[in-house]
Structure formats: C-alpha cells, structure tokens
DOKOL-915302 format. One record per residue (C-alpha): residue number from 1; z, y, x negated. Coordinates in steps of 0.1 Angstrom, whole numbers, padded with zeros to 4 digits. Each point is the difference from the previous one (the first is absolute). Example, Ala and Ser with C-alpha at 12.3 -4.5 7.8 and 13.67 -1.06 7.14 Angstrom:
<recs>
n, zz, yy, xx
1, 0078, -0045, -0123
2, -0007, 0034, -0014
</recs>
This chain:
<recs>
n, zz, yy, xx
1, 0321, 0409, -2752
2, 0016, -0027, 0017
3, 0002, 0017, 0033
4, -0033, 0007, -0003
5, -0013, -0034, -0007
6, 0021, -0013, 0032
7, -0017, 0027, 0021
8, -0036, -0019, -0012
9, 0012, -0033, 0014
10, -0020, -0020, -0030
11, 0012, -0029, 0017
12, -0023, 0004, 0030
13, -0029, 0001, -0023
14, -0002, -0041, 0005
15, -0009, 0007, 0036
16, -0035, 0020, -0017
17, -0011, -0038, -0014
18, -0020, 0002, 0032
19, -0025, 0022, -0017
20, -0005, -0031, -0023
21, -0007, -0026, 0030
22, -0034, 0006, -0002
23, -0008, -0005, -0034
24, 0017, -0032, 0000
25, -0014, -0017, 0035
26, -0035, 0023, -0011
27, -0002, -0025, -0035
28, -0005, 0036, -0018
29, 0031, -0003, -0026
30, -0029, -0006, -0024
31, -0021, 0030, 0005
32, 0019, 0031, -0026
33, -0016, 0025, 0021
34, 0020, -0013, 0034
35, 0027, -0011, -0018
36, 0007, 0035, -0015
37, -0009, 0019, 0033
38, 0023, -0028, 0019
39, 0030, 0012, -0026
40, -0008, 0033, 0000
41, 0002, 0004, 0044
42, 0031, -0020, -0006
43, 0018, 0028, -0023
44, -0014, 0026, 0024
45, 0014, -0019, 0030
46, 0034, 0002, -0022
47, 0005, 0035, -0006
48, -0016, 0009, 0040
49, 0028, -0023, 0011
50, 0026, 0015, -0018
51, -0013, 0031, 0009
52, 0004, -0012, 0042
53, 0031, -0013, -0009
54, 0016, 0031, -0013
55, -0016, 0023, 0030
56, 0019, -0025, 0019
57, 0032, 0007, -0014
58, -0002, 0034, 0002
59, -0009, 0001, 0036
60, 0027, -0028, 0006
61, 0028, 0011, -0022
62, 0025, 0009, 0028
63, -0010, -0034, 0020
64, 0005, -0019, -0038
65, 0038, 0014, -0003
66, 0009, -0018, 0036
67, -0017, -0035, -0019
68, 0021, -0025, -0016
69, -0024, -0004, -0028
70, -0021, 0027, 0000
71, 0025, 0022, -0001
72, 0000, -0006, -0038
73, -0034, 0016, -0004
74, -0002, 0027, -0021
75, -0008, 0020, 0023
76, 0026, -0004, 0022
77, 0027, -0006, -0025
78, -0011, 0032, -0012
79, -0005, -0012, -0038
80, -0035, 0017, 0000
81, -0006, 0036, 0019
82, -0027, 0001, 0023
83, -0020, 0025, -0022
84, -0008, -0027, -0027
85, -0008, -0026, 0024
86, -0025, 0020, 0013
87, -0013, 0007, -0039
88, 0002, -0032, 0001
89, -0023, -0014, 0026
90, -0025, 0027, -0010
91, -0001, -0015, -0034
92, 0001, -0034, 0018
93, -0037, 0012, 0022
94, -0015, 0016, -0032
95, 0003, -0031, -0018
96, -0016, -0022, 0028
97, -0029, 0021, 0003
98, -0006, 0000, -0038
99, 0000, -0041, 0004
100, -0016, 0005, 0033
101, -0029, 0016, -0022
102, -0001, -0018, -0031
103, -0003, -0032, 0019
104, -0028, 0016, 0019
105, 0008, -0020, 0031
106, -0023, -0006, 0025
107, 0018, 0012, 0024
108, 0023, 0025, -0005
109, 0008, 0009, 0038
110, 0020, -0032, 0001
111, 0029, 0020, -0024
112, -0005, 0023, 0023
113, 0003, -0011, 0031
114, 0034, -0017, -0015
115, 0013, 0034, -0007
116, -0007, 0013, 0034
117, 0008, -0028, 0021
118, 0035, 0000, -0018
119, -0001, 0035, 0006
120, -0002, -0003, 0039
121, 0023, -0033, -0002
122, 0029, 0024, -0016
123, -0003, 0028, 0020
124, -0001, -0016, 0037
125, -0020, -0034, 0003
126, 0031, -0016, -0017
127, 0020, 0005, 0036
128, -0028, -0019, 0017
129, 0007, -0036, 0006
130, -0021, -0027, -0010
131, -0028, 0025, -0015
132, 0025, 0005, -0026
133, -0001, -0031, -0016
134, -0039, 0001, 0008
135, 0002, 0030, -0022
136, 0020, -0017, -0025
137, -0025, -0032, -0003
138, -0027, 0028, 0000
139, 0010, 0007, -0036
140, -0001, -0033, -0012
141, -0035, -0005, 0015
142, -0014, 0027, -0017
143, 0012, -0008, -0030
144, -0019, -0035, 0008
145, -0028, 0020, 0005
146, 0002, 0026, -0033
147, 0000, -0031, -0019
148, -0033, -0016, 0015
149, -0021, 0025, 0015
150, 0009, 0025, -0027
151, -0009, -0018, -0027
152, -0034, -0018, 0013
153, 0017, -0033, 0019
154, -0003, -0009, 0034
155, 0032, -0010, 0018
156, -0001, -0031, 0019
157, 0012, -0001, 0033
158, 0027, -0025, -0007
159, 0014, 0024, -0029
160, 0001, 0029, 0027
161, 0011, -0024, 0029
162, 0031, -0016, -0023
163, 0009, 0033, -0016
164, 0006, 0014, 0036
165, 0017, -0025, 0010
166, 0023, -0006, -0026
167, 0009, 0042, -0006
168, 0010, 0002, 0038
169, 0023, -0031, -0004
170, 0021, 0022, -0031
171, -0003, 0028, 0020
172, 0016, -0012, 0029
173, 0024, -0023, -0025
174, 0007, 0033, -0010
175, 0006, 0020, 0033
176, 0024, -0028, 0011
177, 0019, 0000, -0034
178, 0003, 0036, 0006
179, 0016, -0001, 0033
180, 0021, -0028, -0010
181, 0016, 0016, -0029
182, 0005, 0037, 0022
183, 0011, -0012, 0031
184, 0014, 0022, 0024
185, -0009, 0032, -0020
186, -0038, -0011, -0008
187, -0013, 0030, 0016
188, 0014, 0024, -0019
189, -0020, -0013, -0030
190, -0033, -0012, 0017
191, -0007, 0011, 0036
192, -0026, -0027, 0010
193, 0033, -0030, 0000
194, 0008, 0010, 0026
195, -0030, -0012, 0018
196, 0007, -0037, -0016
197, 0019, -0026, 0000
198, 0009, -0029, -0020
199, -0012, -0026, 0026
200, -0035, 0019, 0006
201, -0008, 0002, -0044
202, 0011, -0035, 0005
203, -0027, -0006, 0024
204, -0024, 0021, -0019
205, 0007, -0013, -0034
206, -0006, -0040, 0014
207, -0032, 0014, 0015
208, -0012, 0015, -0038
209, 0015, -0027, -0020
210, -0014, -0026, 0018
211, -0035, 0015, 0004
212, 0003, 0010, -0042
213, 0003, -0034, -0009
214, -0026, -0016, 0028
215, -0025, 0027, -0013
216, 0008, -0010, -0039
217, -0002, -0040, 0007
218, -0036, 0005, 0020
219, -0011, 0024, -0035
220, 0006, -0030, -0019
221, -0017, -0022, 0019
222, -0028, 0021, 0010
223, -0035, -0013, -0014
224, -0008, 0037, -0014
225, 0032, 0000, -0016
226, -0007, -0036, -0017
227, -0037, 0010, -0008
228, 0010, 0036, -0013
229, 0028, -0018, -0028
230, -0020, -0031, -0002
231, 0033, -0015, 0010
232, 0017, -0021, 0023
233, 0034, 0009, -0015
234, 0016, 0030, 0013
235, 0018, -0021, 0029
236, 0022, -0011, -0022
237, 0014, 0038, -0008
238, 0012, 0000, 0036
239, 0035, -0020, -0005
240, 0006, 0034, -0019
241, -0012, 0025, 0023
242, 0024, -0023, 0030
243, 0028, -0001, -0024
244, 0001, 0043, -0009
245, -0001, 0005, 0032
246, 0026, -0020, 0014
247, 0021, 0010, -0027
248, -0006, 0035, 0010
249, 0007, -0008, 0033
250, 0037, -0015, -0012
251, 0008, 0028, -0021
252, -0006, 0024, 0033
253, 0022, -0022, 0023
254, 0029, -0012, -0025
255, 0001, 0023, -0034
256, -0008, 0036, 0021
257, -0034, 0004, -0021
258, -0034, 0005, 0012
259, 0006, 0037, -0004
260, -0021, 0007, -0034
261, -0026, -0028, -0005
262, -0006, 0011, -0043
263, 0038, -0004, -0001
264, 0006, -0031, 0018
265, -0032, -0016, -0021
266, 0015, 0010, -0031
267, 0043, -0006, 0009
268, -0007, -0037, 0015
269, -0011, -0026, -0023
270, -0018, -0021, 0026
271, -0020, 0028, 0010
272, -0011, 0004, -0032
273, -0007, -0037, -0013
274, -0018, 0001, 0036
275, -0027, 0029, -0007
276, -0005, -0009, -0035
277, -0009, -0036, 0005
278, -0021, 0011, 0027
279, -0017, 0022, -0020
280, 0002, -0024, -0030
281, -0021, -0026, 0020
282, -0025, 0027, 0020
283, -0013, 0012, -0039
284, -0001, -0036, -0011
285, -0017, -0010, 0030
286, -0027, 0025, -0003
287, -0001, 0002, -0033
288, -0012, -0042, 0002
289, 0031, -0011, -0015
290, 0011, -0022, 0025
</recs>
C-alpha cells in the first residue's frame, strides 16, 4: 500500500488550497452550503490530481529512472507495476466525478478542462517553452476558478491577477531547480531544458516575483479591496508574502530547492511560519479581528 500511496503524491494536495481562495477573500466561510461545496471541489481536485499525476508517471517512467529523485518513484523503481497504476488512476477519476457530482458544482467543465489540458501538457505541450509553465499556472487558475465560479462567487480581478502571477514564479522556480539539479544530462529527463538557461529563469523569475508582489501590495491598498473587507488592514500581511518569497528564492540559489513547492512549504520551517501567519492574519483581518 505504501507504494501506492507514494504514487498519489498526498503531499501535493496543499497546492489544491487554491480551490479555497475564494471562499476566504469571497467572506463565504459562513455559508454551509459554499462551505461544503468549497470542500467537496477540493477532494475532487485531490483524487483528479493524483489521477494527472500518475498518467504522468506512466508516460514518464523511462525519463524518471535518468532523475536523481524521481527515480525513486514507484513507478520507476519498479515497486508498483504499471497495471495497477493504471487501476489506480481510474479509481482516482471515478472518485472525482462522484465529488464532482455530489458537490453539484457550478461548473464542472473547469475539472475538465484540468484533465485535458494536463492531457495535452503530457503528451507534447510539455516540450514547448514558456507555454509550459503557462500550462502549469493554467492548473492553478482553474482551480481559482472551480472554487469561485463553481460554487456561486465571483473572482476578483486581483485574486486572478496575483494567482497568475505568483504560479508562474514556482513554475519557473521550478524549471530552473530542475536544470540545476540535472545539468549536463537534463534533456534526457525533460526535453524543453534545453531551450533554458539558468540566466534567462533568472530573468524571468525577477520579472514574475517582482510583478507578484507589486500586484499583491496595490490589492491591499486598493479602495475595493478596503471597502469589500471593511478593512484597511491587509497591508500589513505583506511582510509575509515578501519574506516566503525571498525565502524561496534562497532556498533555489543556496539549498538546491525550488523543485517541489508542497515539499519545500512543508521541509523549511520559515516557509511554513511564513504562510501560516499570513494566513493567520488574512482570516483575522476579514473576519474583523484585527
């Protein structure tokens, strides 16, 4: 069972706390009906994930062995044949459409879209530069958007604006930890490094980092924000949002990290204290605690 659990990569199921953006910043924690259809998208977005994530290792099982990490998969360390991985992931779909239709989501082509856009991403538009990590922050966005429009809330246009922003920085924090930690034989493991290089993800990650915490600082400050949370507050969360990220950004150049953002958030204890007191402060600040 183990094996099997690896192969589900639980861990990444942090990175589906997107879904809930919306009914925190939408002030509908208090409404049962969101809250339960909120919870509900969120276990379906955890069983589709895990259900991309071990297509993926099937398709890239060969590329995994050449991967100092990944070669420890199941998959490629061979602890689980590919027969019940692919039981597996069907059992993995069946279970997110039964949550998918329980939750009676308001838009179920978001899940999806997910499906088939990771789909196309892992059987070509993953050797396309750039539009791969556009593909990647596609996920995150329409998990934004599963937990807003799907359950009745509009998303704001900072929520989109910041989300994009901030899922292209990891992604390219991710591209550049990648080639880092491959070097010389990064191609036989991912085809698109060897159209980067370390000094252009450096350019592109200053352009996203920089433009992620501009676009957070202006939310704050924005009138519509401050009449929407009745709140002149949320300013102060962005010490945290500066400090994550340039934590990030030191565990990418100095401790080889930056590679898996659910594992670096829950290895490195500044990371952590940073998110929770973030979020700490965002639910008392809307909640008219402070």
């Amino acid at each position: 069972m183990i094996p099997l659990i690896k192969l589900l990569r639980p861990h990444q199921w942090l990175k589906n706390g997107f879904v809930l953006a919306g009914l925190l910043f939408g002030h509908a924690w208090g409404d049962p009906l969101k809250l339960t259809q909120a919870l509900l998208a969120f276990a379906a977005f955890c069983m589709l994930a895990s259900a991309v994530y071990v297509m993926n290792d099937l398709i890239d099982t060969q590329a995994d062995r050449v991967h100092p990490k990944k070669r420890l998969r199941p998959l490629a360390a061979g602890t689980v044949s590919r027969g019940a991985a692919i039981a597996l992931m069907l059992v993995c779909l069946s279970a997110a459409a039964g949550f998918v239709a329980v939750a009676q989501n308001q838009a179920p082509w978001l899940f999806a879209a997910y499906f088939i856009i990771n789909i196309a991403y892992s059987f070509g538009l993953k050797h396309v530069v750039i539009l791969d990590v556009f593909l990647i922050s596609a996920g995150f966005m329409l998990r934004i958007l599963v937990g807003t429009l799907g359950i009745g809330i509009t998303p704001s246009h900072w929520l989109l604006l910041c989300g994009l922003l901030l899922t292209l920085f990891l992604g390219f924090a991710k591209r550049r930890a990648e080639l880092e930690a491959l070097d010389q034989g990064s191609s036989d493991h991912r085809r698109v490094l060897d159209d980067y290089t370390i000094e252009l993800l450096d350019h592109f990650i200053s352009i996203v980092a920089a433009g992620t915490l501009v676009a957070y600082a202006l939310y704050t400050v924005s009138g519509d924000t401050m009449a929407l949370h009745n709140s002149r507050q949320l300013i102060f969360t962005l010490p945290f949002v500066l400090y994550g990220m340039l934590r990030y950004l030191w565990r990418l150049h100095r401790c080889s990290g930056g590679g898996d953002p659910a594992q670096e958030l829950l290895t490195d204890p500044h990371l952590l204290v940073a998110t929770i007191g973030w979020l700490g402060m965002v639910v008392a600040i809307l909640a008219g605690k402070l």
